[in-house]
C-alpha positions as CSV (number, residue, x, y, z in Angstrom):
1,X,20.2,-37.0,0.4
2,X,16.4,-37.6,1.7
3,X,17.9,-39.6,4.2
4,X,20.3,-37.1,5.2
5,X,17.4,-34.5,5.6
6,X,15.4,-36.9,7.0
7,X,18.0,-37.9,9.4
8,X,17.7,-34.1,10.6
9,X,14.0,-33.9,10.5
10,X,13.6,-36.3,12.9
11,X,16.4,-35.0,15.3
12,X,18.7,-37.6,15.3
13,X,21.3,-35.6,14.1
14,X,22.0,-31.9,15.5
15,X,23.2,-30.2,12.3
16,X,21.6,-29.8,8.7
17,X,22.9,-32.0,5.8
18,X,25.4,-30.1,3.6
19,X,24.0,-29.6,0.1
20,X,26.1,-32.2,-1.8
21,X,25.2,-35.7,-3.3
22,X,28.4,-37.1,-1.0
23,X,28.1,-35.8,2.5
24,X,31.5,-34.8,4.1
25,X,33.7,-37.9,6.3
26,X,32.8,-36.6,9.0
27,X,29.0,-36.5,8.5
28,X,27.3,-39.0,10.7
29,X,24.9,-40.7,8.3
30,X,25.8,-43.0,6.0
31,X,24.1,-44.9,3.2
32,X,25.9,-47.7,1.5
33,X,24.4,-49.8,-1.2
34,X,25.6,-52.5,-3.1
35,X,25.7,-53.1,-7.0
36,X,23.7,-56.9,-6.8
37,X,21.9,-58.5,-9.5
38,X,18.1,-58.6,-9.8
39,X,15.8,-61.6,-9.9
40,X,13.6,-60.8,-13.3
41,X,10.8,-62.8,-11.9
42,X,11.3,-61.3,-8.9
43,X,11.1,-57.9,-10.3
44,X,8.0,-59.0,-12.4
45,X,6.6,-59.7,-8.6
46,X,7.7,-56.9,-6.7
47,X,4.7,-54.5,-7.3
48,X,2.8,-57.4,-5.0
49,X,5.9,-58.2,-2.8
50,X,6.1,-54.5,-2.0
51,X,2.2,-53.9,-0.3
52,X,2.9,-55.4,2.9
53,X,6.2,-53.7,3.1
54,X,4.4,-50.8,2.0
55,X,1.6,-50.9,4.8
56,X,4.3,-51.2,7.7
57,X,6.6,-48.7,6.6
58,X,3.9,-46.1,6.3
59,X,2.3,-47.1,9.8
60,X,5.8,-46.7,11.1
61,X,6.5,-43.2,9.5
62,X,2.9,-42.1,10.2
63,X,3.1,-43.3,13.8
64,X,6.3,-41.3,14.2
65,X,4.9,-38.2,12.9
66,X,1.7,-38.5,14.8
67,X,3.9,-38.4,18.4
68,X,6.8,-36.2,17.1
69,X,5.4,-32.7,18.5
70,X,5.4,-35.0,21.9
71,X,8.9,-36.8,21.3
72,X,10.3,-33.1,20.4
73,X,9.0,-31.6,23.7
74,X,10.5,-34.5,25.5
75,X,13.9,-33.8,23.8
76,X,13.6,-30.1,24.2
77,X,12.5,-30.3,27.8
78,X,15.7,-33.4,29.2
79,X,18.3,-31.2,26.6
80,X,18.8,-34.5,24.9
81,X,16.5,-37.6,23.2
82,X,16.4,-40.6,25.2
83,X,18.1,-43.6,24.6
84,X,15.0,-45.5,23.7
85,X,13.7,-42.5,21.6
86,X,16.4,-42.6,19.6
87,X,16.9,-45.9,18.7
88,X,12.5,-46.2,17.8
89,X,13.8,-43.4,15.9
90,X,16.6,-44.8,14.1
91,X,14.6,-47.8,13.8
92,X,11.9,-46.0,11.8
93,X,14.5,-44.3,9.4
94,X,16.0,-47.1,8.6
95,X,13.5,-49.6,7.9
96,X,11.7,-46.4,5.5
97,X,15.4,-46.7,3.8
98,X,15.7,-50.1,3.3
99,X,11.9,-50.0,1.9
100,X,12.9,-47.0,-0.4
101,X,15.5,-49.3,-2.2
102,X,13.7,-51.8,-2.4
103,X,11.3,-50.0,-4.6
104,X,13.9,-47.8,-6.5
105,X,15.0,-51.7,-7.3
106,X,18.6,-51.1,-5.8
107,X,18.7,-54.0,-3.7
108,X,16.5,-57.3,-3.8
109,X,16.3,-57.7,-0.3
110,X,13.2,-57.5,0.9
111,X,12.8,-55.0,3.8
């Protein structure tokens, strides 16, 4: 769901997430994650695995939120978000997801 919400924040989608732990079909975010089995050394390592993940996804979310007010008077001035906008945008949101389970231990893959 803080994906979803997230998803809106930053303006990628046009429409607020519904309030429900399963968004609707036709809802344009999607977050699929696979059941996998975890490394227990692995595990016993991630606290130190995760600080270098941890420094770029918070350089990446910060950065975003620093030029947002810009980004958003960009989109609000064309009617639309640029192409390129977007996809920095989508970027962003998706490596912050793939860090986020990483941590919550729902995937091993390192972000």
């Amino acid at each position: 769901y803080d994906m979803r919400v997230s998803a809106s924040d930053m303006l990628l989608i046009d429409r607020y997430p519904p309030f429900a732990l399963t968004p609707p079909a036709d809802y344009p975010v999607r977050i699929e994650v696979r059941p996998t089995p975890l490394n227990r050394l692995a595990v016993l390592f991630r606290f130190f695995l995760m600080i270098p993940a941890a420094i770029v996804q918070s350089l990446a979310v910060y950065g975003w939120w620093a030029l947002a007010f810009v980004w958003w008077l960009i989109t609000l001035c064309l009617g639309r978000m640029p192409r390129p906008l977007f996809e920095a945008t989508a970027a962003t949101l998706r490596y912050r997801m793939r860090f986020s389970a990483y941590v919550m231990m729902l995937t091993p893959a390192y972000p």
